[in-house]
PAMILO-840666 format. One record per residue: residue in one letter; residue number from 0; x, y, z of N, C-alpha, C in turn. Coordinates in steps of 0.2 Angstrom, whole numbers, plus 5000, padded with zeros to 4 digits. Layout:
! PAMILO-840666
<type: a seq: NUM n_X: X n_Y: Y n_Z: Z ca_X: X ca_Y: Y ca_Z: Z c_X: X c_Y: Y c_Z: Z> .
...
END
This chain:
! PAMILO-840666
<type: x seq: 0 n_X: 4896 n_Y: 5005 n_Z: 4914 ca_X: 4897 ca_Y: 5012 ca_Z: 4918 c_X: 4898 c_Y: 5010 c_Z: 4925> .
<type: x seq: 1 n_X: 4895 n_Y: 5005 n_Z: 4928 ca_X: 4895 ca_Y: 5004 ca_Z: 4934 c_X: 4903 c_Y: 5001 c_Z: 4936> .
<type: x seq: 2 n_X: 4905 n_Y: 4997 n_Z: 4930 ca_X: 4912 ca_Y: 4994 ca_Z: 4932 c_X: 4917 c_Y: 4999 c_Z: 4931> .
<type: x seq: 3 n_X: 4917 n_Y: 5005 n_Z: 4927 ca_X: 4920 ca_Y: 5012 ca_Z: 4928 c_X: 4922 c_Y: 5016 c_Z: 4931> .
<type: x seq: 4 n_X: 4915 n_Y: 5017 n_Z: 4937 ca_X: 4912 ca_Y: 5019 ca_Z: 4942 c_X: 4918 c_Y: 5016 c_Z: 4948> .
<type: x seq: 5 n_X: 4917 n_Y: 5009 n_Z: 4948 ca_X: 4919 ca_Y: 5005 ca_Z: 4952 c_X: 4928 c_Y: 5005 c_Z: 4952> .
<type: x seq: 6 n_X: 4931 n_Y: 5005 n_Z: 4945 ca_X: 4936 ca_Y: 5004 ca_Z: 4943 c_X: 4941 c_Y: 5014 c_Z: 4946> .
<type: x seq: 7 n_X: 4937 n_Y: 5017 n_Z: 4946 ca_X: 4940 ca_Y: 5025 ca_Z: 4948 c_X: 4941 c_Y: 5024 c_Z: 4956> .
<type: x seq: 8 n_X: 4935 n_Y: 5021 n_Z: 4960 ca_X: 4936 ca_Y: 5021 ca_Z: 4966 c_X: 4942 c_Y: 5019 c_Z: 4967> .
<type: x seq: 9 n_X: 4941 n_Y: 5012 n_Z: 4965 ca_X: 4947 ca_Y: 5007 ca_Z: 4967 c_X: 4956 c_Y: 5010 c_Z: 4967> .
<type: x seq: 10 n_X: 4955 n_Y: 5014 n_Z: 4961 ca_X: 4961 ca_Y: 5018 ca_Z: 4958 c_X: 4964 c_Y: 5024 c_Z: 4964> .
<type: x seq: 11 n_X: 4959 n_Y: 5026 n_Z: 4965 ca_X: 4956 ca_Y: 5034 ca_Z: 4970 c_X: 4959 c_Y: 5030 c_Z: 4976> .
<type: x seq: 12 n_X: 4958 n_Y: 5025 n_Z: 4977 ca_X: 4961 ca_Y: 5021 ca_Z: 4985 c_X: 4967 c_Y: 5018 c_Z: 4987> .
<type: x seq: 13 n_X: 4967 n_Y: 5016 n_Z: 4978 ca_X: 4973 ca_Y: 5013 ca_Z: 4978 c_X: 4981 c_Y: 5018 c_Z: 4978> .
<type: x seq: 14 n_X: 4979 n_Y: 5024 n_Z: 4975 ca_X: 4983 ca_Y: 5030 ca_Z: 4975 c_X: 4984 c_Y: 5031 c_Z: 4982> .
<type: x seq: 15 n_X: 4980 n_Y: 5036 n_Z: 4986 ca_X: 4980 ca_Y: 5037 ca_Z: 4992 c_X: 4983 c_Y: 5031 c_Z: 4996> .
<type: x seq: 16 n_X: 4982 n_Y: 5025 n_Z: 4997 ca_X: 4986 ca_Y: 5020 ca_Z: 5002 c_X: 4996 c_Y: 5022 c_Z: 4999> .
<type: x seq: 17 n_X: 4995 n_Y: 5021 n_Z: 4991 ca_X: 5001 ca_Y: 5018 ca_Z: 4988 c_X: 5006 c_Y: 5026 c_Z: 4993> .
<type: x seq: 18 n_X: 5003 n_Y: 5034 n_Z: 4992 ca_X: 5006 ca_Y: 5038 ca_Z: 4995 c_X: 5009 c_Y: 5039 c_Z: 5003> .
<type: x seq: 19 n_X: 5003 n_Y: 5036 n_Z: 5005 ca_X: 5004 ca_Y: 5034 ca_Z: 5013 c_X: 5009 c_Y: 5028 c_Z: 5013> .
<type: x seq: 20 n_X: 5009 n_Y: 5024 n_Z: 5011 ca_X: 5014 ca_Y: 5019 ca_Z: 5012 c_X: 5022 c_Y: 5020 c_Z: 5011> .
<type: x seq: 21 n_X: 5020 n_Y: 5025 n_Z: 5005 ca_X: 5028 ca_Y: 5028 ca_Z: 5002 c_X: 5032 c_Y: 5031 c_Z: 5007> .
<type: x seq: 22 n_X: 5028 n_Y: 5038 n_Z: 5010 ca_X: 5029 ca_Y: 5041 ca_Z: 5018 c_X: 5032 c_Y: 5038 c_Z: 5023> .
<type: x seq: 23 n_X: 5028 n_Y: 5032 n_Z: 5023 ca_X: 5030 ca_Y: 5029 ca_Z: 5028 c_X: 5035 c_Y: 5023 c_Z: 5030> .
<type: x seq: 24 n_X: 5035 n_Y: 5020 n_Z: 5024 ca_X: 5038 ca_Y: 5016 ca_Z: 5022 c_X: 5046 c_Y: 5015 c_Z: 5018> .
<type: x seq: 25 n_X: 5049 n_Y: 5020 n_Z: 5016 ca_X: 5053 ca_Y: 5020 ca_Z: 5011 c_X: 5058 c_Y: 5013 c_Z: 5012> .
<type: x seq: 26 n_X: 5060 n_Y: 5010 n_Z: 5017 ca_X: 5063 ca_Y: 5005 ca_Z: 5018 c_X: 5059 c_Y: 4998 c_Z: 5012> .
<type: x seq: 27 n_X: 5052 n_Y: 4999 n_Z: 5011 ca_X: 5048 ca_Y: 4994 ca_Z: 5008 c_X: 5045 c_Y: 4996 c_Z: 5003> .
<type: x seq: 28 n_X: 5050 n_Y: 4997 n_Z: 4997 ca_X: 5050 ca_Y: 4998 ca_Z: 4991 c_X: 5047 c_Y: 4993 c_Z: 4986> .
<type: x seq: 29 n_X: 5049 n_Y: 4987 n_Z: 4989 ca_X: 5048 ca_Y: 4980 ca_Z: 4985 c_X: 5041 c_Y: 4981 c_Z: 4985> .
<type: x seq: 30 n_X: 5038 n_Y: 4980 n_Z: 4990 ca_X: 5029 ca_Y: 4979 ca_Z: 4990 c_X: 5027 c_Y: 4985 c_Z: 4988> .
<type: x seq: 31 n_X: 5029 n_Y: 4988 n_Z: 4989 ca_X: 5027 ca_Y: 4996 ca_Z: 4984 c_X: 5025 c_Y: 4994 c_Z: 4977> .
<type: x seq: 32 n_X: 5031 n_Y: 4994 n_Z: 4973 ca_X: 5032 ca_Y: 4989 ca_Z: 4968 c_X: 5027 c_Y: 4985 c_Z: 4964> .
<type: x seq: 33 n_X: 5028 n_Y: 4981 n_Z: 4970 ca_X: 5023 ca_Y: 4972 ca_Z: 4967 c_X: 5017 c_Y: 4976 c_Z: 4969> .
<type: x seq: 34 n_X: 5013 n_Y: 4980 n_Z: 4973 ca_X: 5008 ca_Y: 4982 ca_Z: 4974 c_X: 5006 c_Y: 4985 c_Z: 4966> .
<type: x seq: 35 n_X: 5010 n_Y: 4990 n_Z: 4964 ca_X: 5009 ca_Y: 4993 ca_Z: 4957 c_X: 5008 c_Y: 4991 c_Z: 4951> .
<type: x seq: 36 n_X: 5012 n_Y: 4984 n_Z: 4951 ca_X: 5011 ca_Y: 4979 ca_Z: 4946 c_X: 5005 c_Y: 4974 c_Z: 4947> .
<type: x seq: 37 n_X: 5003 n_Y: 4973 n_Z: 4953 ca_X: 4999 ca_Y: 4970 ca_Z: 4952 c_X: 4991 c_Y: 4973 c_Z: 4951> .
<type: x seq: 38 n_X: 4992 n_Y: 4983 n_Z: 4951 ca_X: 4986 ca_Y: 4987 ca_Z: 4950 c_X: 4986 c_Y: 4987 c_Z: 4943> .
<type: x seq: 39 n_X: 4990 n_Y: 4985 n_Z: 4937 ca_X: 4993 ca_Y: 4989 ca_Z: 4932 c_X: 4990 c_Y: 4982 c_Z: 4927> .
<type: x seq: 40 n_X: 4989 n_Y: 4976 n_Z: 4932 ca_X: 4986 ca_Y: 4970 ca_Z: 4927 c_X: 4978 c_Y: 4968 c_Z: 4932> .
<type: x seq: 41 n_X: 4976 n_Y: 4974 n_Z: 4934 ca_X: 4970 ca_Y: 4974 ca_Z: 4937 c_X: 4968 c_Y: 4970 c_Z: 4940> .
<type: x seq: 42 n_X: 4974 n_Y: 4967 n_Z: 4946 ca_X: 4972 ca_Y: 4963 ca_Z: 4952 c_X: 4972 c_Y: 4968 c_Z: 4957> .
<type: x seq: 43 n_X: 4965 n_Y: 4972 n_Z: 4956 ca_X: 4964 ca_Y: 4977 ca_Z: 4960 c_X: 4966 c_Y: 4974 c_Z: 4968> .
<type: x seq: 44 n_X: 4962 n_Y: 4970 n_Z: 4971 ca_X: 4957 ca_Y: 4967 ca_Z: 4977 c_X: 4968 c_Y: 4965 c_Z: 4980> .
<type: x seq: 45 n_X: 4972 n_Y: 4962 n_Z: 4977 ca_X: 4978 ca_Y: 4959 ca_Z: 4976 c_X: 4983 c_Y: 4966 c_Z: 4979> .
<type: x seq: 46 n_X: 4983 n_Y: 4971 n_Z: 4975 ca_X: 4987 ca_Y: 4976 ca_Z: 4977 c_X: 4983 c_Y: 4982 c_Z: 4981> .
<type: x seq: 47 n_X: 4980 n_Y: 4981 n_Z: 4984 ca_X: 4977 ca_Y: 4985 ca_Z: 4990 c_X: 4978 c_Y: 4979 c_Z: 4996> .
<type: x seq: 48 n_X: 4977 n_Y: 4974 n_Z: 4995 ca_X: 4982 ca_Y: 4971 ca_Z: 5002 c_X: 4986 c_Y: 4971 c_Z: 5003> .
<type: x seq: 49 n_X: 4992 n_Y: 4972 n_Z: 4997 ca_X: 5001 ca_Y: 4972 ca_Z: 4997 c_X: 5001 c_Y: 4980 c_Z: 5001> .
<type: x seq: 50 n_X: 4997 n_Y: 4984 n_Z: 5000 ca_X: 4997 ca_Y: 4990 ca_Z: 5002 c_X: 4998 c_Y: 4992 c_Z: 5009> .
<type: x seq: 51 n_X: 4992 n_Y: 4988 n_Z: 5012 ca_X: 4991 ca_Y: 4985 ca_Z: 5019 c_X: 4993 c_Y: 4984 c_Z: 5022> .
<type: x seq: 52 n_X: 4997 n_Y: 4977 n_Z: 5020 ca_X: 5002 ca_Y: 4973 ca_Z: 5024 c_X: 5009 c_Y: 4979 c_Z: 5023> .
<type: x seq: 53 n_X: 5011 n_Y: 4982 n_Z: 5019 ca_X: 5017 ca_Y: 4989 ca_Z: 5022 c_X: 5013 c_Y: 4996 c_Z: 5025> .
<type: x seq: 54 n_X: 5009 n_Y: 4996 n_Z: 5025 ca_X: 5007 ca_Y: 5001 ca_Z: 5029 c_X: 5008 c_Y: 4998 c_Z: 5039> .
<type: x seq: 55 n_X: 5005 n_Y: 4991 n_Z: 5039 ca_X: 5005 ca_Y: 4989 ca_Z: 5046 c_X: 5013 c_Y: 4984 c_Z: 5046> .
<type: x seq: 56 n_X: 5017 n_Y: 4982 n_Z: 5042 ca_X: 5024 ca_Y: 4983 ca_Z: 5045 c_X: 5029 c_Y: 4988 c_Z: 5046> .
<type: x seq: 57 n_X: 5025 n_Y: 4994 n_Z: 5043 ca_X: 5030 ca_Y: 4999 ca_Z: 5044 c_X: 5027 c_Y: 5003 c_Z: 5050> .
<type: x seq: 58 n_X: 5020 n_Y: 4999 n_Z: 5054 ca_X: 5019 ca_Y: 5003 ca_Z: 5062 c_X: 5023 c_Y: 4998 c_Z: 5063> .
<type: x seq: 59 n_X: 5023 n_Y: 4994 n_Z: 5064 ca_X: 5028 ca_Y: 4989 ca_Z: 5068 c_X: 5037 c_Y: 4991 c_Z: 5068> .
<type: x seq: 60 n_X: 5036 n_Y: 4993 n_Z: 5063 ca_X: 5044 ca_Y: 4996 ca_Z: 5062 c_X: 5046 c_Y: 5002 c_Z: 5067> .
<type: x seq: 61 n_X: 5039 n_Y: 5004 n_Z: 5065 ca_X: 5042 ca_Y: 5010 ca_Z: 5071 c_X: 5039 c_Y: 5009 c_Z: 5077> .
<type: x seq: 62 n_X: 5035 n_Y: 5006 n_Z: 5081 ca_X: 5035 ca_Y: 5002 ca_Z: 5086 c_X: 5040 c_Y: 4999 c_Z: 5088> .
<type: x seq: 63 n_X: 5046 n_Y: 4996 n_Z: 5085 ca_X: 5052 ca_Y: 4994 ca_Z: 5087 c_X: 5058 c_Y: 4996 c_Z: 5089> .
<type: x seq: 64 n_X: 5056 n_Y: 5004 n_Z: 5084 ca_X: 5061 ca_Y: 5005 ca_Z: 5082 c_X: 5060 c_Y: 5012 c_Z: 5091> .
<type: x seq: 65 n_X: 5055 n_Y: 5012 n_Z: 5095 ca_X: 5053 ca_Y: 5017 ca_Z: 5099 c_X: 5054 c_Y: 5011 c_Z: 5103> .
<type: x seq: 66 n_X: 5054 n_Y: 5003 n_Z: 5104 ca_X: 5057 ca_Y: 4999 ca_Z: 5111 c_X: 5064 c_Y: 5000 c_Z: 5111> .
<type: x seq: 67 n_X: 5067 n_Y: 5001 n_Z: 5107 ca_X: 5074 ca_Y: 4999 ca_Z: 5107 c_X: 5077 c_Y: 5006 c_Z: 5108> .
<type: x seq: 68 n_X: 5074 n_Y: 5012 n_Z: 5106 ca_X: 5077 ca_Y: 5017 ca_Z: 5109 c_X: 5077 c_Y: 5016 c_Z: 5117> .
<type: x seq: 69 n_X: 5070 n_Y: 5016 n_Z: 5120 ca_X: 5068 ca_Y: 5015 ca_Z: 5128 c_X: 5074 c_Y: 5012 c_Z: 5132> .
END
């Protein structure tokens, strides 16, 4: 029950990141991807990092993307 429990949060988190990343990212479809795949063989802990790491390159992207207008 408890691993259930545990299994929906992860799910419930990993959705919401996977949506924000989408938004923000569309240029990084790959890790979107490989994130999915790696949720889908319940390398939960695995595909919420890949989520991560394109969430904070795509502030960087637009970070860049705001010096090079300047």
């Amino acid at each position: 029950m408890i691993d259930h429990i545990f299994y929906s949060g992860l799910q419930a988190k990993w959705s919401m990141k996977q949506i924000k990343a989408e938004k923000k990212s569309k240029m990084n479809t790959k890790a979107i991807k490989e994130s999915s795949e790696e949720f889908k063989t319940n390398n939960w802990f695995s595909a919420l990092m890949a989520l991560d790491d394109t969430e904070i390159m795509a502030k960087e992207l637009e970070v860049a993307v705001k010096e090079s207008a300047e």
